[in-house]
Each structure stands twice: as structure tokens, then as C-alpha cells.
N, CA, C and O of each residue as an XYZ file, in Angstrom:
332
protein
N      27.962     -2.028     -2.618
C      27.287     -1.418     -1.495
C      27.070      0.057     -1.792
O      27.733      0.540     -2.710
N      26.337      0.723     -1.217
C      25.666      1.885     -1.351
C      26.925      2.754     -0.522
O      27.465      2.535      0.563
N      27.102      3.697     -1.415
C      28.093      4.794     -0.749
C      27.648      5.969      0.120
O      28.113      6.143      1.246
N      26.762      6.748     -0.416
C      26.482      7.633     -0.024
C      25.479      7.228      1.190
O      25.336      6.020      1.380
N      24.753      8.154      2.049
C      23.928      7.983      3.028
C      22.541      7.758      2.356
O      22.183      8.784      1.778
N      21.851      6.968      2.275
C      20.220      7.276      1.844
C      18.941      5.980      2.813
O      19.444      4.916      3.175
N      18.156      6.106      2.973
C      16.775      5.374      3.938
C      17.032      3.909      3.167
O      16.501      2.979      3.773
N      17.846      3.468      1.771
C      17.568      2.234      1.646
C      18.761      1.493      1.883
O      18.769      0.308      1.550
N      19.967      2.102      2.506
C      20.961      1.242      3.291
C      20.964      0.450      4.350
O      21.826      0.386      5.227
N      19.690     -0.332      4.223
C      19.367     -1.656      5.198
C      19.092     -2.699      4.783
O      17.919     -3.034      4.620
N      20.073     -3.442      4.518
C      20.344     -4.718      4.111
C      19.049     -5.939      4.194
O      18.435     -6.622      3.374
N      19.048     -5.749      5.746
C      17.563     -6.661      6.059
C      16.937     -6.441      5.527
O      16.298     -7.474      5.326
N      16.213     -5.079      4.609
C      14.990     -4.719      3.891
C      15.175     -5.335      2.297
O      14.225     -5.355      1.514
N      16.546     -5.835      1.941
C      16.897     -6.353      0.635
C      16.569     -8.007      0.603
O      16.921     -9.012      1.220
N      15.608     -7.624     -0.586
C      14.829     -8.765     -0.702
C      16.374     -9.992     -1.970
O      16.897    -11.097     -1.824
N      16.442     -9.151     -2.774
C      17.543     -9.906     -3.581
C      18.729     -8.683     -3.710
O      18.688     -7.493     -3.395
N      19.710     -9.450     -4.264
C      20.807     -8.531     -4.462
C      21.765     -9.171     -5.353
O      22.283    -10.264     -5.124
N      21.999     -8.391     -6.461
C      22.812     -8.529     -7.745
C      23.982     -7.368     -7.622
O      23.956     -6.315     -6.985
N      24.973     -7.908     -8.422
C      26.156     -7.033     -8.379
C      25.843     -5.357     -8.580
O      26.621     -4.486     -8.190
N      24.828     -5.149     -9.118
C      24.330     -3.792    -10.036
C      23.687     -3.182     -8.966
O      24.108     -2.177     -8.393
N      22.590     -3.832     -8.673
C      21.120     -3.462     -8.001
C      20.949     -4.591     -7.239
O      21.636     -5.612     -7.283
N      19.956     -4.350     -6.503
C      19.242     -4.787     -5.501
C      18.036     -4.314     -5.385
O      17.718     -3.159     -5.667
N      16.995     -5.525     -4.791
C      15.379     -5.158     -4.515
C      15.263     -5.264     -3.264
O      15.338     -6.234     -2.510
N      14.961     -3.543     -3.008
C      14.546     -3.215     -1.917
C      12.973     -3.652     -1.523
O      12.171     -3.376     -2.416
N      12.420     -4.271     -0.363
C      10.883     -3.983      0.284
C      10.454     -2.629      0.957
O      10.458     -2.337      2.153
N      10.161     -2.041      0.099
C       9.606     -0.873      0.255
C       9.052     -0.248      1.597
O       8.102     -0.848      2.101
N       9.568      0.988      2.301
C       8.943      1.212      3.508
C       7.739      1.555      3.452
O       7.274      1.689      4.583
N       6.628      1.870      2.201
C       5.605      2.531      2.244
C       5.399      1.888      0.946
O       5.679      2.295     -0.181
N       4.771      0.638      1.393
C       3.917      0.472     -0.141
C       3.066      1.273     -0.686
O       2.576      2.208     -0.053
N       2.764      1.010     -1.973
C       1.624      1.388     -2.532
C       0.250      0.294     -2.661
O      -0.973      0.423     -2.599
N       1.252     -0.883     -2.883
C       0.206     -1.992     -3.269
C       0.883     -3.484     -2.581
O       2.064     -3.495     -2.234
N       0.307     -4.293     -2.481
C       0.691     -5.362     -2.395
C       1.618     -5.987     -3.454
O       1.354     -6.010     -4.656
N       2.887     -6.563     -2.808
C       3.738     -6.380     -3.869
C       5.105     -5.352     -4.209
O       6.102     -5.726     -4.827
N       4.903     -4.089     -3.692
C       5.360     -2.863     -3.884
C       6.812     -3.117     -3.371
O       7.167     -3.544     -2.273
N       7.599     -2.723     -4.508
C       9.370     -3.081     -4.318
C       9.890     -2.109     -4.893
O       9.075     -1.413     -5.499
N      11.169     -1.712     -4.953
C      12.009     -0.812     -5.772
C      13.340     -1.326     -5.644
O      14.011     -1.589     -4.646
N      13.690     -1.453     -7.467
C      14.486     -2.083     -7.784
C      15.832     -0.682     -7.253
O      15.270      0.407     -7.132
N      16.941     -0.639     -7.044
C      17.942      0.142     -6.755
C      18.885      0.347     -7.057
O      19.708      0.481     -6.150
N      19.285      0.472     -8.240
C      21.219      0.040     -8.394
C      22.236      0.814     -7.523
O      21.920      1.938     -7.133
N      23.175      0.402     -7.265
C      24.078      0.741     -6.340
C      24.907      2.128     -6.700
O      25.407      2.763     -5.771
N      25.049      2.599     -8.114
C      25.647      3.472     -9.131
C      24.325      4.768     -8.680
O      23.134      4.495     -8.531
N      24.810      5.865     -8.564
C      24.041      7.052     -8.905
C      24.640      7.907     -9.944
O      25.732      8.476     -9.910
N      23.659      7.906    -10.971
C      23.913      8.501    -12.038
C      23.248      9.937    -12.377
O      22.639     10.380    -11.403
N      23.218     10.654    -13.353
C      22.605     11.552    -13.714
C      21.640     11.318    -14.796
O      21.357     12.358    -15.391
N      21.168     10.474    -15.142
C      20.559     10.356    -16.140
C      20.286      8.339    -16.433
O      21.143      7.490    -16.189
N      19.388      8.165    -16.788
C      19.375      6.869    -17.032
C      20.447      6.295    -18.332
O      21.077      5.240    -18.250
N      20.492      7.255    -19.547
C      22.118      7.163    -20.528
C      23.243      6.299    -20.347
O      23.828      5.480    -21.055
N      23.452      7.032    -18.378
C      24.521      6.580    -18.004
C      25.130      5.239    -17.526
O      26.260      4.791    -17.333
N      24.005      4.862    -17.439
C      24.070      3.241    -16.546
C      24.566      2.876    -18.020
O      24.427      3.550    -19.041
N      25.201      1.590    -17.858
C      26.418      0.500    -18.813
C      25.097     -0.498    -19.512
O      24.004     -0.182    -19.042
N      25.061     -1.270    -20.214
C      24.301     -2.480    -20.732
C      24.546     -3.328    -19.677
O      23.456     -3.740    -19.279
N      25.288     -3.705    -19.149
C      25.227     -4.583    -18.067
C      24.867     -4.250    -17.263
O      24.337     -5.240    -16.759
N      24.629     -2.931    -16.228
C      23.698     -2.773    -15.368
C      22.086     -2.493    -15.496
O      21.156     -2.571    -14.693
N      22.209     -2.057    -17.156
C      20.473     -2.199    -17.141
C      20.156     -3.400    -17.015
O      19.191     -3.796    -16.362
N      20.915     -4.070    -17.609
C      20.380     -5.805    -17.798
C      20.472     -6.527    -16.908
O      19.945     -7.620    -17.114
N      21.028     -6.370    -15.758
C      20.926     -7.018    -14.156
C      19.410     -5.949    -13.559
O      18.421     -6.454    -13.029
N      19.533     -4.876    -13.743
C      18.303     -3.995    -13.240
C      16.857     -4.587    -13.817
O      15.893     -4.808    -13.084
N      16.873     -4.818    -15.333
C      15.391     -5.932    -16.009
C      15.593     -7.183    -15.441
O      14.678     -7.590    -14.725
N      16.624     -7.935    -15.592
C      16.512     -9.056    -14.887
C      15.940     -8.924    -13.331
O      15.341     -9.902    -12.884
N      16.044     -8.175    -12.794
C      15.895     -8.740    -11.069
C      14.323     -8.545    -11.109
O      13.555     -9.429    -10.729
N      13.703     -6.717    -11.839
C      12.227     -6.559    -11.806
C      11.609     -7.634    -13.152
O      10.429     -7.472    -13.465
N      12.388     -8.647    -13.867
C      11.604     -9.465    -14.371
C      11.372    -11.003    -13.392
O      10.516    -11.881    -13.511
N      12.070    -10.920    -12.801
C      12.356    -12.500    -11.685
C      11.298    -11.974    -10.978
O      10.223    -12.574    -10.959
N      11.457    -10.947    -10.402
C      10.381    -10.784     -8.538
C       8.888    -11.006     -9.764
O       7.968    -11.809     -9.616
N       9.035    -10.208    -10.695
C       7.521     -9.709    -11.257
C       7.004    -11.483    -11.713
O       5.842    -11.880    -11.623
N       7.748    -12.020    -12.016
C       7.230    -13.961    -12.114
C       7.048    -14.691    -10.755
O       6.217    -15.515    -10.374
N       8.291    -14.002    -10.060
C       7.369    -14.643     -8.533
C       6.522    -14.102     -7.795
O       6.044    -14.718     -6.842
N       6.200    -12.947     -8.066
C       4.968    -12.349     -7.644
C       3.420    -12.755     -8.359
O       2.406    -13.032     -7.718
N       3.557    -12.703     -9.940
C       2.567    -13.516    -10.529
C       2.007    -15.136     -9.969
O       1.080    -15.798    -10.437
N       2.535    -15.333     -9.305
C       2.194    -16.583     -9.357
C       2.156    -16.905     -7.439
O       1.570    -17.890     -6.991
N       2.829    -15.961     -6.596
C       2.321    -15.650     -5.351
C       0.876    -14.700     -5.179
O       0.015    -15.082     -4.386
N       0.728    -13.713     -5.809
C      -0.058    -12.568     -5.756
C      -1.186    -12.881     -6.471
O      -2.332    -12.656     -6.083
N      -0.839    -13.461     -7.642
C      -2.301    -14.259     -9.111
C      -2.762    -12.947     -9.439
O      -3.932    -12.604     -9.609
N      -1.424    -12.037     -9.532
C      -1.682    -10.590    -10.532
C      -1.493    -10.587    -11.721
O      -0.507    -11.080    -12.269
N      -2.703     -9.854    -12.440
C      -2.950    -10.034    -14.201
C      -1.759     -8.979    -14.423
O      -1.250     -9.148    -15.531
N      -1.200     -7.993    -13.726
C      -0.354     -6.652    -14.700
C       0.617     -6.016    -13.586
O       0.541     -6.392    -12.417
N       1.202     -5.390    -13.852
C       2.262     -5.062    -12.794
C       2.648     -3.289    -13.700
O       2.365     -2.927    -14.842
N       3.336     -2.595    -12.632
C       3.604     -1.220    -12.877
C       4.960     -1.351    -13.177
O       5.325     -2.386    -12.620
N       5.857     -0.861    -13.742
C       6.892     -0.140    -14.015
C       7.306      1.216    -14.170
O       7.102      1.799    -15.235
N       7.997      1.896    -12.989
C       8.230      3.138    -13.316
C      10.128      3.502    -12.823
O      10.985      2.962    -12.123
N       9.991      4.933    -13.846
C      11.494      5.167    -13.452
C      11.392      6.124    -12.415
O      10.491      6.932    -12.640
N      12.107      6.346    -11.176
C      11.635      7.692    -10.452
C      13.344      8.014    -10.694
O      14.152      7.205    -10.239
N      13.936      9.533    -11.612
C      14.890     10.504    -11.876
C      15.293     11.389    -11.257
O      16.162     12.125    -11.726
């Protein structure tokens, strides 16, 4: 669970949830589709995250991004880090 105070500590808005991270539904899409993956860890740097939490963090934006392909019938999808 999320420690500190921040706008994505609402459970109802969590679409999936892994030990690491969780996919939030975004309060302000951009696009149809529009999610942000979250891990529960705040770090200083992306470095810091473990191999096992990147790899629950690709896994969850590789799962939604296959069920979105095939809900949405989108050719490409965005990936970004926001630091």
C-alpha cells in the first residue's frame, strides 16, 4: 500500500494490483486507454527499483497493453517514464 499521501490512493481507481505496482485509471486521460502503471516504492531514480519490481512493473504495462489491443484494435501504444 501506498505510504505517503498522493491523488492515486484510491483503490476503486485500481484497475490491477501486483505486489510492486499497481494500474491506476487515470483521472485525466490523454487518450482512450490512458493508465499509469505505479509502484508502491518511491525511489530516487529509476537504478533503484530491484529486478523484481521492474519486472512486475513490464509485466502489468505488458498484460493491460494485450488487453487493450484487442479491446481498443490499437496498432501502437506509448510508454513513458514520468521522474
Amino acid at each position: 500500500m501506498l505510504v505517503k499521501p498522493t491523488p492515486f490512493n484510491k483503490p476503486g481507481r485500481w484497475l490491477k494490483k501486483g505486489k510492486f505496482a499497481f494500474i491506476y485509471n487515470n483521472d485525466f486521460p490523454v487518450s482512450n486507454g490512458h493508465v499509469l502503471v505505479i509502484p508502491f516504492r518511491e525511489i530516487e531514480t529509476p537504478m533503484d527499483y530491484t529486478s523484481e519490481e521492474l519486472t512486475e512493473i513490464w509485466q502489468l504495462a505488458k498484460g493491460y497493453i494485450s488487453e487493450q489491443k484487442q479491446i481498443l484494435g490499437c496498432d501502437g501504444f506509448n510508454v513513458g517514464w514520468n521522474i
